[in-house]
C-alpha positions as CSV (number, residue, x, y, z in Angstrom):
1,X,43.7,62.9,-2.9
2,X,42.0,60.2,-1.1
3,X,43.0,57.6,-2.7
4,X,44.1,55.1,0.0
5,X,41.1,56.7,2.9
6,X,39.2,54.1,5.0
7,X,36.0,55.5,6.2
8,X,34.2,54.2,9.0
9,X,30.2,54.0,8.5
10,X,27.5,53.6,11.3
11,X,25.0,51.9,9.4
12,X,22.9,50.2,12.3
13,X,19.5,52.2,11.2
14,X,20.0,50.7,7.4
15,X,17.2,47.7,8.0
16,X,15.2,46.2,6.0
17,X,11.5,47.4,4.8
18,X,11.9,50.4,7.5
19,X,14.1,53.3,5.4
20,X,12.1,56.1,6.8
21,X,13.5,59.2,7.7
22,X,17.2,59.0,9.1
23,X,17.6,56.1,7.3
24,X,16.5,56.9,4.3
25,X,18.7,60.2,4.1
26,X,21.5,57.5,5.2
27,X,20.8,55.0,2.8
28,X,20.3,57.8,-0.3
29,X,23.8,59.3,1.2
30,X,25.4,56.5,1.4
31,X,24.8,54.4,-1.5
32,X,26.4,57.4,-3.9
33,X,29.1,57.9,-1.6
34,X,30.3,54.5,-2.2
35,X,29.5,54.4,-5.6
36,X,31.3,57.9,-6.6
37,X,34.5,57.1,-4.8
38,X,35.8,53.5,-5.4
39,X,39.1,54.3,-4.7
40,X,38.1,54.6,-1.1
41,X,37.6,52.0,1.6
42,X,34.4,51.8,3.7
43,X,33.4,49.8,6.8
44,X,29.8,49.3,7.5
45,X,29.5,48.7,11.0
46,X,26.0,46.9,11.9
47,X,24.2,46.0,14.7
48,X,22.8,43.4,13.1
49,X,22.4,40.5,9.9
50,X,22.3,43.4,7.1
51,X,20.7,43.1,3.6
52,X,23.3,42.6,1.0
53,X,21.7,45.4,-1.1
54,X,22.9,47.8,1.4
55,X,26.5,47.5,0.6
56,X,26.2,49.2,-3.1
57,X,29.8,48.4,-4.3
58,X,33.0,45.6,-3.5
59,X,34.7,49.3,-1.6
60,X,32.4,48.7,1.3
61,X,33.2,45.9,3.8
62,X,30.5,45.2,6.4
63,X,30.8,44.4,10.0
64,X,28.2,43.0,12.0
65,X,29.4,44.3,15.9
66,X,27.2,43.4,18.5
67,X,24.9,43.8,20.5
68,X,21.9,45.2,18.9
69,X,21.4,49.1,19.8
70,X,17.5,49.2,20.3
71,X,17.6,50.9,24.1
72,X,19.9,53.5,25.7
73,X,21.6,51.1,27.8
74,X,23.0,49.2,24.3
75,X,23.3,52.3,22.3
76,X,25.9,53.2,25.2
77,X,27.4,49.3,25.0
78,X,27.6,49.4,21.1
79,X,29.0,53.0,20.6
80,X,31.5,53.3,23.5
81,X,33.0,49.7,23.4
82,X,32.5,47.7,20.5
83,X,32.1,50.0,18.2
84,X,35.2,52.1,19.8
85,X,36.5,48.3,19.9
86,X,36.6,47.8,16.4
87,X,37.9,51.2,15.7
88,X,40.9,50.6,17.4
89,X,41.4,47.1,15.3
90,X,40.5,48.8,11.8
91,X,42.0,52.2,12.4
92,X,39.9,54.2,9.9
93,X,40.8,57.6,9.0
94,X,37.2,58.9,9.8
95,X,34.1,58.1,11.8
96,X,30.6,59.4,9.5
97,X,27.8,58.5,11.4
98,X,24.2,59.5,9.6
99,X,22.6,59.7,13.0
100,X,24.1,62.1,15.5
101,X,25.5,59.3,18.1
102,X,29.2,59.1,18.2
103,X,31.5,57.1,19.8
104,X,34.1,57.7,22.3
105,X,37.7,57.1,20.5
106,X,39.7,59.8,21.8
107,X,41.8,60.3,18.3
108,X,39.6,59.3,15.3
109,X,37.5,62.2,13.9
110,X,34.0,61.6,14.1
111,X,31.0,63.5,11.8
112,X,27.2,63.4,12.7
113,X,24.1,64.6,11.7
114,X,22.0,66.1,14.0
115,X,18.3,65.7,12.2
116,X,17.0,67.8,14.6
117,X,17.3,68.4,18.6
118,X,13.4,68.0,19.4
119,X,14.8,65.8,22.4
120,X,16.3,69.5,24.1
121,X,12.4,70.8,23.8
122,X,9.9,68.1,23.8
123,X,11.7,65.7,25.8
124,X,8.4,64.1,27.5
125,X,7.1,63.7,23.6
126,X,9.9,60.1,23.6
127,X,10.7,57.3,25.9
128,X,12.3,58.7,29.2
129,X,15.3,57.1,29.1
130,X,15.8,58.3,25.6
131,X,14.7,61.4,26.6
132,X,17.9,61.6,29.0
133,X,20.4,59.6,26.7
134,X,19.9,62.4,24.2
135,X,19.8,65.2,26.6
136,X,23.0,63.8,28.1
137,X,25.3,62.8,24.9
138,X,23.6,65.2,22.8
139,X,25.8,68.3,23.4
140,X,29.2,65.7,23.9
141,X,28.9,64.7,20.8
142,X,28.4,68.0,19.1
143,X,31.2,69.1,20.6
144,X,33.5,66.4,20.1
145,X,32.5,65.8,16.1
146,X,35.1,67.9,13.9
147,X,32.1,69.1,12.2
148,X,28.1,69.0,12.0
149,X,25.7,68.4,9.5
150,X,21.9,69.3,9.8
151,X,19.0,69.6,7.7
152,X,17.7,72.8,7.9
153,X,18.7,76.5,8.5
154,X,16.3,76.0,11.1
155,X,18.2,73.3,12.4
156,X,21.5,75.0,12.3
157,X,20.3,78.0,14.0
158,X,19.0,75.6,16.7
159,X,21.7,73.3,17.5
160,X,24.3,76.5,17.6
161,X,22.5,78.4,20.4
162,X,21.3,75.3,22.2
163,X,25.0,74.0,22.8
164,X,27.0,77.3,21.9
165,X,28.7,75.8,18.7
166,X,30.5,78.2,16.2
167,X,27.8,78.0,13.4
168,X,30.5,77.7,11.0
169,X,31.3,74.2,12.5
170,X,28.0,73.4,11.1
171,X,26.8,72.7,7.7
172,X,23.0,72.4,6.1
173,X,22.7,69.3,4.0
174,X,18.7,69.3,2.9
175,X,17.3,66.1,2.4
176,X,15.1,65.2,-0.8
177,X,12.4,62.8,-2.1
178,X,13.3,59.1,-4.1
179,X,12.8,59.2,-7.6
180,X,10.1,56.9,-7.7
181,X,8.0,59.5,-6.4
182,X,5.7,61.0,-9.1
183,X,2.5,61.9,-10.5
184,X,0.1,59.3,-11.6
185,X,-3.1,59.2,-14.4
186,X,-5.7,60.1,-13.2
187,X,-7.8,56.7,-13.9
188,X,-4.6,55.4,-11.3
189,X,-5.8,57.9,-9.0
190,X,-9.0,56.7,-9.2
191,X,-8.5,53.6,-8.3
192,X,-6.4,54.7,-5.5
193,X,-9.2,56.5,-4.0
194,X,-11.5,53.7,-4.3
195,X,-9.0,51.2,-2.9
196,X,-8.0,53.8,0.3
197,X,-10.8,55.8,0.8
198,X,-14.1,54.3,-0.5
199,X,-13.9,56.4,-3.9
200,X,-14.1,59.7,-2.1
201,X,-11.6,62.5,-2.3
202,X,-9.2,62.8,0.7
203,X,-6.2,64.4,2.5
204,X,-3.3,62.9,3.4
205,X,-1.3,62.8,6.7
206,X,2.0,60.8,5.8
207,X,4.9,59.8,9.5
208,X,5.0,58.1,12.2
209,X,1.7,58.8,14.9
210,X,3.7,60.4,18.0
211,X,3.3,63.9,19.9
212,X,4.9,66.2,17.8
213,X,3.1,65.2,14.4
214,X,0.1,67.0,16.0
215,X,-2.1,64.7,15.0
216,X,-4.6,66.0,18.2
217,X,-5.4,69.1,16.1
218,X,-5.2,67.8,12.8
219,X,-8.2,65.8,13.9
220,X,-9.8,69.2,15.3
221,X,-9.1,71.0,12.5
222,X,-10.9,68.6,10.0
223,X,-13.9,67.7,12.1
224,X,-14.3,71.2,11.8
225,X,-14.0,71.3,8.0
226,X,-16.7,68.9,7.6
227,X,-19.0,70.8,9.4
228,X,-18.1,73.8,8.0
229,X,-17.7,72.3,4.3
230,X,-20.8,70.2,4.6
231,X,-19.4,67.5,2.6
232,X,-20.3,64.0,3.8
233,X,-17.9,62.6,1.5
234,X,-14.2,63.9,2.4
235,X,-12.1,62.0,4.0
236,X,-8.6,62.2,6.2
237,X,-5.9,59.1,5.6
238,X,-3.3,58.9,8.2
239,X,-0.8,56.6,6.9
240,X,2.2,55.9,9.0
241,X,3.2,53.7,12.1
242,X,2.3,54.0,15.4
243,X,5.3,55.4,17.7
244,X,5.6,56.5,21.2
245,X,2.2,58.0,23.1
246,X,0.3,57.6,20.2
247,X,-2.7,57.0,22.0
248,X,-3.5,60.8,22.2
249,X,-4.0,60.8,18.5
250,X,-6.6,57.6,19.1
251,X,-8.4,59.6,22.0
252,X,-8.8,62.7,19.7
253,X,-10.1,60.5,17.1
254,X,-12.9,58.7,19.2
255,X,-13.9,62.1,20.6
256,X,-14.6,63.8,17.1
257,X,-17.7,64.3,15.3
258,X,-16.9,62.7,12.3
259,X,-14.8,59.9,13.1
260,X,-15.6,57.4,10.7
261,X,-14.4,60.1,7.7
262,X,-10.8,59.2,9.2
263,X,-8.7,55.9,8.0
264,X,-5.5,54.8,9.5
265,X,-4.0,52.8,6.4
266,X,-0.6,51.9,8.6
267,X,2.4,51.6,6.7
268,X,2.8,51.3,3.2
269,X,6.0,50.5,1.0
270,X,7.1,53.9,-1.3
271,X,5.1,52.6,-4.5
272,X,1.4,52.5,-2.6
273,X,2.5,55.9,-0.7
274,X,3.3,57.8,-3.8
275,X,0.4,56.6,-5.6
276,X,-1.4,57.9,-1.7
277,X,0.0,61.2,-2.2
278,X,-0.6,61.6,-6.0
279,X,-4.1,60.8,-5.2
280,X,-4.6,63.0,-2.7
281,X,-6.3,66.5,-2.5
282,X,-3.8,67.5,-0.2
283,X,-0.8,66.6,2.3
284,X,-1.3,68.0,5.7
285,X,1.5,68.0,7.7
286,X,1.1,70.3,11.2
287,X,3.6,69.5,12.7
288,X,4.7,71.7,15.8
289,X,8.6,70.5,15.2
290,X,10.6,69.1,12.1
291,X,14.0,69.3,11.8
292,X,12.7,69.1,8.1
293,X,9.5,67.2,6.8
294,X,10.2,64.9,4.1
295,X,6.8,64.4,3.1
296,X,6.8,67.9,1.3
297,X,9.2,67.3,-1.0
298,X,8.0,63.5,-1.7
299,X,4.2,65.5,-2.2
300,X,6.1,68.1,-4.3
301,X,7.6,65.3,-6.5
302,X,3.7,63.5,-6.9
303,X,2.4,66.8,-7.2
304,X,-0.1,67.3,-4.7
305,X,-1.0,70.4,-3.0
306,X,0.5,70.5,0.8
307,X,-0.7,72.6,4.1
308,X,1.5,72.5,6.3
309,X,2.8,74.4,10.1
310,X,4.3,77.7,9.9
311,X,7.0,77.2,12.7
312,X,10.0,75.4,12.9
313,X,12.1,74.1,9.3
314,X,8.7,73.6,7.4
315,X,8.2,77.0,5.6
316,X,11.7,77.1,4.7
317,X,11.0,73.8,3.1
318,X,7.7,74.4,1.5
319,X,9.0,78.2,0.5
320,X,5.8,79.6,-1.4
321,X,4.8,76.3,-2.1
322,X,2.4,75.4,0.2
323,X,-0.2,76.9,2.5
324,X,0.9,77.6,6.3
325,X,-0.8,77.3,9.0
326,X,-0.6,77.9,12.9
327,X,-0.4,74.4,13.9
328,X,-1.9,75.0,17.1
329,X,-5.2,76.8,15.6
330,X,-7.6,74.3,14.3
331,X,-9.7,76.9,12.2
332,X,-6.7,77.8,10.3
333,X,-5.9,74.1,9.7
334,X,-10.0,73.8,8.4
335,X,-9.9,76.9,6.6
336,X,-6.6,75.5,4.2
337,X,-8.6,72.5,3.8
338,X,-11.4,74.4,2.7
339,X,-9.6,76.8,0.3
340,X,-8.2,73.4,-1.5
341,X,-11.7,71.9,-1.4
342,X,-13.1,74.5,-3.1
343,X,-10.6,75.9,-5.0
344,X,-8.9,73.3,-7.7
345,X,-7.5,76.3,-9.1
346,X,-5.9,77.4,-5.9
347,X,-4.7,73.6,-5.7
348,X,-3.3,74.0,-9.3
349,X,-1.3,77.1,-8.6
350,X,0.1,75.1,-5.6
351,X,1.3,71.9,-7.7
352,X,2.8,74.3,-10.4
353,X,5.2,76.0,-7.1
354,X,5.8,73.1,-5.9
355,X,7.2,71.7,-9.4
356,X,9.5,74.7,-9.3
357,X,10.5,74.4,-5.1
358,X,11.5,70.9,-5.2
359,X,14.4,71.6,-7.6
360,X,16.4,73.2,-4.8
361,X,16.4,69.5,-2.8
362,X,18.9,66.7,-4.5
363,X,20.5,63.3,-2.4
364,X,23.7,64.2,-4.8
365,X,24.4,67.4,-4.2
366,X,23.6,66.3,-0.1
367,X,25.8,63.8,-0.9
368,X,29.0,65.0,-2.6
369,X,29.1,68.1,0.2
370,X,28.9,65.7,2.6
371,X,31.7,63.5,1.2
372,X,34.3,66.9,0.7
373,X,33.8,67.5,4.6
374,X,34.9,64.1,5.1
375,X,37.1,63.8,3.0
376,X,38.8,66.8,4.2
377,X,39.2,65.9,8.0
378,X,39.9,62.6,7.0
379,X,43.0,63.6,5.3
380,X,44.2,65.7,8.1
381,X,44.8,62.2,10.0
């Protein structure tokens, strides 16, 4: 069985130096899809010139389709014509888009993945007209795909009472962390610290600066940690890029008491953010929505201690492997911080769970019950 399927791909997020998130769960997907089944056929569609790399194996034929998809207005150009354009031409037996935009073909079965629906409950947290795109063709699509995939029970649970879908048309796929994530000596470390953080022990905030990263009270709560720890020499890295209304994350960090203990590194490739993490006392991710949080298993895999928001899909992720927190309560968020200051053998105990918890999170198993759903409704054709 499936030895003569064409699958269709949307690929458009797979660029260059920016495999964060969705991408990254598409590219780690992706790249053992086409490598596991070489009897199949797969069409890459692009927005864009593509790297080579990202084609893994002679099975996969890539299509560059314009235009490129950076604004509402073109996501609805390249998914409802051209995409739908080249459909027609190729006739695949399946659509899998990694994202959860679809197009319009009236007869080709189509599969998303819906990362997470923040856009239904914090839609003033992105840009407006993405705000109503999503809002718009977010329950079309999940009703017209054959069948879902999420990233969380969280998720799930979400998407099925937000557009009344059966939850059995919706599967959890969790995502996981590269391999190249791991622990490092501590003379590595060291260095790290010196290089980052002027030799002083810190924690580690790892995404993109925007509103739901609650970076606002992640500030609060660690100004309040230094003045409650006394220490003069801790510090907080926040190493990501800056995304929409991020300047609510500056303003809290101008109106602390300790601002100059708080270093915005940017972005950094995998190997300097690993060695970040494996140097760290702590991630701190407070999120007040994830549809997952990569950055606990990637911290599990450096083994770090985390802290991290007790709502949404984050405890399911962390399990009993980090310490939660009320992401809205800054002395809960300065109290963890304490406890791992002061406590290496609370930190320890932490590192040892987390060695254990981020066993249950693999790309191949995501991948290969990804490809038997498609390869399923891709027969039916």
């Amino acid at each position: 069985m499936g030895k003569n399927l064409h699958i269709a791909v949307n690929t458009r997020l797979l660029l260059p130096g920016k495999l964060e998130g969705i991408s990254r769960f598409g590219y780690e997907v992706l790249k053992r899809m086409v490598e596991n089944h070489p009897d199949v056929r797969f069409s890459f569609f692009f927005d864009r010139k593509y790297d080579p790399d990202y084609i893994f194996w002679e099975n996969a034929t890539p299509y560059v389709i314009p235009p490129q998809a950076r604004h509402p207005l073109l996501w609805h150009a390249w998914f409802h014509f051209m995409v739908k354009r080249k459909m027609d031409q190729l006739k695949p037996d399946l659509l899998f888009s990694p994202e959860f935009y679809l197009t319009n073909h009236p007869s080709i079965p189509q599969i998303p993945v819906f990362h997470d629906i923040a856009f239904e409950h914090y839609p003033e947290d992105i840009n407006p007209w993405a705000a109503k795109y999503c809002r718009k063709y977010g329950p079309i699509y999940a009703q017209r795909a054959k069948h879902i995939f999420t990233v969380s029970e969280f998720c799930r649970t979400d998407i099925s009472e937000t557009y009344n879908i059966d939850p059995e048309k919706i599967s959890v796929v969790y995502n996981a962390a590269d391999q190249g994530f791991k622990p490092i000596a501590e003379e590595e470390q060291a260095k790290v610290r010196e290089k980052y953080a002027n030799g002083s022990p810190y924690f580690l905030f790892v995404g993109t600066v925007q509103p739901r990263k609650n970076l606002e009270h992640l500030l609060k709560g660690f100004d309040k940690f230094k003045s409650v720890s006394g220490s003069s020499d801790v510090k907080l890295l926040l190493t990501g890029r800056k995304g929409w209304k991020y300047e609510g994350a500056l303003a809290a960090h101008k109106a602390m008491n300790h601002p100059d203990d708080v270093i915005f590194t940017g972005f950094v490739n995998d190997e300097e953010l690993n060695a970040l993490y494996a140097s760290s006392l702590a991630l701190c991710l407070v999120s007040y929505l994830e549809g997952f949080g990569i950055p606990l298993v990637e911290a599990m895999q450096a083994e770090t201690a985390v802290i991290t928001s007790n709502v949404t899909a984050l405890p399911e992720v962390a399990g009993d492997a980090a310490i939660l927190v009320d992401p809205f309560s800054m002395d809960e968020i300065a109290h963890a911080m304490l406890k791992i200051y002061q406590n290496p053998t609370e930190r320890e105990i932490l590192i040892d769970k987390g060695r254990l918890r981020r066993e249950a999170f693999s790309w191949d198993q995501t991948s290969e019950i990804i490809w038997k759903e498609i390869e399923k409704w891709a027969t039916q054709t």
